[in-house]
VEXDREN-2710 file (C-alpha; in Angstrom, 1 decimal):
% VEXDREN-2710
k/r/px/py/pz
1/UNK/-7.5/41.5/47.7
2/UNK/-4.7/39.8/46.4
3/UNK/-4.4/37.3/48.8
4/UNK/-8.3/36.8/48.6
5/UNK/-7.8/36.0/44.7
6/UNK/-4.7/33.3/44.8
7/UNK/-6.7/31.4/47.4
8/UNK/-9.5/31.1/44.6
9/UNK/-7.3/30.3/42.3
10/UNK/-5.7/27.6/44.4
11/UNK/-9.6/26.6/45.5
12/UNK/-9.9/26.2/41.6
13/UNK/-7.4/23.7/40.9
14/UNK/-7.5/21.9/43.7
15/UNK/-11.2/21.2/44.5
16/UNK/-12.2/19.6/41.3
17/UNK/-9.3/17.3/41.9
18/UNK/-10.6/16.9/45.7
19/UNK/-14.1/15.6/45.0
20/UNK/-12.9/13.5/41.9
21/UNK/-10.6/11.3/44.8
22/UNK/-13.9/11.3/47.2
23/UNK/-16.1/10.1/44.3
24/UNK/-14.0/7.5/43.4
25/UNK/-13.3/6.3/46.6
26/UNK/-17.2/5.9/46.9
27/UNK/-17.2/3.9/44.1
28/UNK/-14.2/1.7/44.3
29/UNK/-15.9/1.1/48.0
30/UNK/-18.9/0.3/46.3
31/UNK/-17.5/-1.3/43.1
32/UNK/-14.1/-2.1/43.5
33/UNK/-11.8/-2.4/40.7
34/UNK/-11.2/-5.7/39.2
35/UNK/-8.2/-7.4/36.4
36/UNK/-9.4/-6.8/33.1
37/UNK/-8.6/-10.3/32.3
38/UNK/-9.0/-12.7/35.6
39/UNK/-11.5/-10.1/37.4
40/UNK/-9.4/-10.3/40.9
41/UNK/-9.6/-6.7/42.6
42/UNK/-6.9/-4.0/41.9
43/UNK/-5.9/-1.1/42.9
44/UNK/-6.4/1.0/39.6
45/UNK/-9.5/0.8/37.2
46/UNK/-8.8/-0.4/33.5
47/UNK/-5.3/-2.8/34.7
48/UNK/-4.5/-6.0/34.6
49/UNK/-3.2/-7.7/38.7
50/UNK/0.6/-8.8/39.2
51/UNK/-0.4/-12.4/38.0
52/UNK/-1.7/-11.2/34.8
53/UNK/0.4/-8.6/33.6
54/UNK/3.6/-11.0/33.9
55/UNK/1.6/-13.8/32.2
56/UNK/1.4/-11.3/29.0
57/UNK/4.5/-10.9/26.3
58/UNK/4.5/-6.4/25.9
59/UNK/6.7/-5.9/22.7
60/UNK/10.0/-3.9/23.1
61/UNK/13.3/-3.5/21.1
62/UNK/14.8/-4.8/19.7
63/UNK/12.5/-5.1/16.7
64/UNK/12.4/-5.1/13.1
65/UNK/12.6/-1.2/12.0
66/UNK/9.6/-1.9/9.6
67/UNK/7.6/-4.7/11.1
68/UNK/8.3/-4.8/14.3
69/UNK/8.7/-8.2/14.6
70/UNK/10.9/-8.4/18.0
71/UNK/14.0/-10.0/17.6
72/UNK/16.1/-12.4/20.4
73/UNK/19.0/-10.0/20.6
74/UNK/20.3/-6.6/19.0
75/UNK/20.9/-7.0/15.6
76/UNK/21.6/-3.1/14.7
77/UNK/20.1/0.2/14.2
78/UNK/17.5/0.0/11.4
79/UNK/17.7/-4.0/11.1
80/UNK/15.0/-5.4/9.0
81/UNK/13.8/-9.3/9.5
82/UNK/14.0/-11.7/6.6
83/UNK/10.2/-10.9/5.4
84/UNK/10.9/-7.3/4.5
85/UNK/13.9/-7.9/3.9
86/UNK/13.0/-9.7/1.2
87/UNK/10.2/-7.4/-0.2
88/UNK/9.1/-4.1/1.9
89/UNK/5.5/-4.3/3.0
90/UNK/2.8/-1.4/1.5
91/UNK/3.2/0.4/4.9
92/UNK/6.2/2.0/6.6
93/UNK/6.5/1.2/9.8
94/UNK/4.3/-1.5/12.4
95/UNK/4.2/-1.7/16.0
96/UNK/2.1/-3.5/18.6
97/UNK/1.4/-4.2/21.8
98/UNK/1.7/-7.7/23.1
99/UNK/1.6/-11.2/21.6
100/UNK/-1.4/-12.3/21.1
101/UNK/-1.0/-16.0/22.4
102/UNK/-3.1/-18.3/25.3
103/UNK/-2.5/-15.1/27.5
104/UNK/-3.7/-12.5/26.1
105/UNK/-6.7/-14.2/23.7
106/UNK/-9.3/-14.1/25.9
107/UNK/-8.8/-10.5/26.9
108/UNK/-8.2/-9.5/23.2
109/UNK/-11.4/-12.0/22.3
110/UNK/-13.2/-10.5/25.1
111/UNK/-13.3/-7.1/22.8
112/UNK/-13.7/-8.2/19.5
113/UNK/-16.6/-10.8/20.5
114/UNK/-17.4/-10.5/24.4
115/UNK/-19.2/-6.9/23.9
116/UNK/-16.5/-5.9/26.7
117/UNK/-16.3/-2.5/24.9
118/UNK/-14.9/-1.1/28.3
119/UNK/-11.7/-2.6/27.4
120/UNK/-11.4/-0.2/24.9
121/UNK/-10.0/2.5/27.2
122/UNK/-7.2/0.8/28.5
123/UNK/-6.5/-1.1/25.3
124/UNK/-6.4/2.6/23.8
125/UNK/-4.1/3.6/26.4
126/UNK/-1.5/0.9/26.1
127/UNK/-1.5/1.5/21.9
128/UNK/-0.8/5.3/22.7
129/UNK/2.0/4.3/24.5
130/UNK/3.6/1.3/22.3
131/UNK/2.8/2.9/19.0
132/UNK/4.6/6.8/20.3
133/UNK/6.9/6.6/17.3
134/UNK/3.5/6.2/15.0
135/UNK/1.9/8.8/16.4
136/UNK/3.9/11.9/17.3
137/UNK/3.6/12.9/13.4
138/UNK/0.5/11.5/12.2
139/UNK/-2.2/13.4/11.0
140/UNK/-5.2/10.6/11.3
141/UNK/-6.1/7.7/12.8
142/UNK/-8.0/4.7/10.4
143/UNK/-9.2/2.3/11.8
144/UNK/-9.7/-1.1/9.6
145/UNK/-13.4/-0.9/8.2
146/UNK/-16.3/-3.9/8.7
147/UNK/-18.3/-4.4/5.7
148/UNK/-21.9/-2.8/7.2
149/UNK/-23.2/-6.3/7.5
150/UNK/-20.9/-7.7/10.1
151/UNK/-21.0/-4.4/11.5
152/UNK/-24.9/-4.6/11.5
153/UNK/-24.4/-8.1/13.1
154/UNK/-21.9/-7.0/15.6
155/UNK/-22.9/-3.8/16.4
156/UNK/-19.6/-2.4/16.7
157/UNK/-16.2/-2.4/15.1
158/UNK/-13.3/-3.0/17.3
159/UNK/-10.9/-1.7/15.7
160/UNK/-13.0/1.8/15.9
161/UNK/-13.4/1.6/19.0
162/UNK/-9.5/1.1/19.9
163/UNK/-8.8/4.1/17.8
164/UNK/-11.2/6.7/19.2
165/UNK/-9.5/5.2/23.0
166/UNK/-6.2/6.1/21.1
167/UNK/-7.9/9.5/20.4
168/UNK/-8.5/9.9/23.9
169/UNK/-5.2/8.9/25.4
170/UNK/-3.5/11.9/23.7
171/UNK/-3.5/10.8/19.8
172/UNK/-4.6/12.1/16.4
173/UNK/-7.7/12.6/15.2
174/UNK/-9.9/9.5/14.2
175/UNK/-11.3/9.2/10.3
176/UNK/-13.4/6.4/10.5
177/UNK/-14.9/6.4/7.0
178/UNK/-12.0/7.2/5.2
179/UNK/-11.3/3.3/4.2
180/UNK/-14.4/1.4/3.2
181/UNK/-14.6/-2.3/2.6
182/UNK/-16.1/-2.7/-0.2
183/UNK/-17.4/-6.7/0.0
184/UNK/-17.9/-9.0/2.5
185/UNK/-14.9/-11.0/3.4
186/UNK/-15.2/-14.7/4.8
187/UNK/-13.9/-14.9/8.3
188/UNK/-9.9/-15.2/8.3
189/UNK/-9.6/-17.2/11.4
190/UNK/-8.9/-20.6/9.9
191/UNK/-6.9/-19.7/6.4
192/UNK/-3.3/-19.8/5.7
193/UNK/-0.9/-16.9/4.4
194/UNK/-1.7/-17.0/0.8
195/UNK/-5.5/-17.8/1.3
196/UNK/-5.5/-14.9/3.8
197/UNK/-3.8/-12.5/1.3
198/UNK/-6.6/-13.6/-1.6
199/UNK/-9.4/-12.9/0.9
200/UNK/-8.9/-9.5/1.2
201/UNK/-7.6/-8.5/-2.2
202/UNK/-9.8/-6.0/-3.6
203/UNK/-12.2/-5.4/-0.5
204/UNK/-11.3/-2.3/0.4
205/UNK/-10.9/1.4/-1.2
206/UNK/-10.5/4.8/0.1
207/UNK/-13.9/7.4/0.8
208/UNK/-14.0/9.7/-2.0
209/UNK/-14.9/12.0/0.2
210/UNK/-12.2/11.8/2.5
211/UNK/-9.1/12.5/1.3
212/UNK/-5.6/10.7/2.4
213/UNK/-3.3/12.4/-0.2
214/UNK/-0.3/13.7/1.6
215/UNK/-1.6/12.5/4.8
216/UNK/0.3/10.6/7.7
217/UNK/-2.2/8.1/8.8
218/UNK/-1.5/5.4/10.9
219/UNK/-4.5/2.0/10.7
220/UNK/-5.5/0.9/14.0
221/UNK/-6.4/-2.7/14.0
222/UNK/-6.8/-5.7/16.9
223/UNK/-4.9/-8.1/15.8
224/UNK/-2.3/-8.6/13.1
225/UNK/-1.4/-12.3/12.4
226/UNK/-0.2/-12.7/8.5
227/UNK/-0.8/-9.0/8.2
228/UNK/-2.7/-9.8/5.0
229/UNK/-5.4/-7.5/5.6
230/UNK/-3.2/-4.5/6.9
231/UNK/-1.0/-4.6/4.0
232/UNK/-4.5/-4.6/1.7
233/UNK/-5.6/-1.3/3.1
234/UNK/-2.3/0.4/2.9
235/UNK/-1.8/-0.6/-0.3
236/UNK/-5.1/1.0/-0.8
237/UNK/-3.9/4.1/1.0
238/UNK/-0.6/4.4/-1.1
239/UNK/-2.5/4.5/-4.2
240/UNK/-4.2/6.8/-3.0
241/UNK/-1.5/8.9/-2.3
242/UNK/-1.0/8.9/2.0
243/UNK/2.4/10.3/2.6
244/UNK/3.2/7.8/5.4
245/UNK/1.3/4.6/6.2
246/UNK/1.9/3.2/10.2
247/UNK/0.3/0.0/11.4
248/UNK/-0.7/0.1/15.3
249/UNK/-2.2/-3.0/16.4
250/UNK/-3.5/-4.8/20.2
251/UNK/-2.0/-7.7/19.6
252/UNK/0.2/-9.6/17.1
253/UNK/0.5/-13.5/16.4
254/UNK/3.7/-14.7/16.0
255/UNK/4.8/-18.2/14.8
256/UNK/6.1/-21.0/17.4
257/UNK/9.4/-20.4/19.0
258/UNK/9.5/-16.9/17.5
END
């Protein structure tokens, strides 16, 4: 009887994981797996071929213990770059995962415009990984609201969709109406720092229904470039009283030769 009852048990965890290698060999037969960005075939769904991934800048330290801002060399435990050293941003810590530069724009673009909302899952994967100091503590996820028109228009928010994929992987819970924007901002694309920074002043506010006091949240966005809009909404958040405020982004913008 004994022996009659380990090899169920051993039938149970291994069949499922049996037929889950015969199905998807029947389907990579049938649809073989292709480069998220070039669309050669790969071995592995949601990943980028050889050519691709080395094309791609993935952040790693050493980096600016606020920002993360990589730096060209060690500079010391806890060193912060000239921005906050010169005034410390609304949030407490940023990370992201690659530069967003001619590599990486189309892929990034291809989520935020494309309606490639498939992306999402291995987007969501690589933030769980990059952004493990973030998340290990953090209490919610928020990503960075779309006034309801462009959300009307688009059908989807991005950055929504990144954090429920960062949900998935293994990470907090998502809040996705806890921040609200409140107006309509024109697009950012084209404006400089300080035209950025007035853009967003003022557009956003925390649900009154949802809480942040004493929370550790962490704002999911795509991109950060000036991080004018990410500093907005935790300056929202710290008024509102979040305990600690991350920043987990695709993609970050860096200047030339940086």
């Amino acid at each position: 009887m004994a022996g009659s009852t380990t090899l169920a048990a051993t039938l149970a965890r291994t069949l499922p994981a049996h037929f889950a290698r015969i199905g998807r060999a029947v389907v990579d037969a049938v649809l073989p797996p292709r480069c998220l960005a070039c669309g050669v075939t790969v071995g592995e769904p949601h990943a980028l071929c050889a050519g691709c991934w080395s094309a791609m800048t993935f952040f790693a330290p050493p980096w600016c213990g606020i920002c993360g801002l990589p730096f060209p060399h060690p500079m010391g435990e806890g060193a912060l770059c000239a921005a906050c050293s010169r005034q410390k941003p609304s949030f407490d810590r940023a990370r992201a995962v690659l530069r967003y530069d001619k590599h990486s724009r189309h892929l990034v673009l291809s989520l935020k415009h494309g309606d490639r909302t498939h992306l999402a899952a291995a987007f969501g994967a690589w933030m769980h990984r990059a952004g493990a100091d973030l998340l290990g503590n953090a209490d919610l996820l928020l990503p960075v609201p779309l006034h309801w028109t462009r959300l009307f228009q688009r059908r989807y928010n991005q950055a929504a969709l990144l954090a429920q994929a960062i949900h998935a992987a293994g990470g907090p819970p998502v809040a996705p109406d806890s921040l609200v924007r409140r107006r309509r901002t024109p697009s950012q694309g084209l404006l400089g720092p300080a035209a950025r920074e007035r853009n967003v002043r003022g557009a956003f506010a925390t649900h009154p229904g949802r809480g942040v006091a004493g929370r550790r949240v962490v704002l999911i966005d795509d991109v950060l470039t000036t991080g004018a809009t990410v500093e907005e909404c935790a300056r929202v958040l710290r008024r509102a009283g979040a305990a600690h405020i991350g920043v987990l982004t695709l993609a970050r913008a860096l200047r030339a030769g940086a």
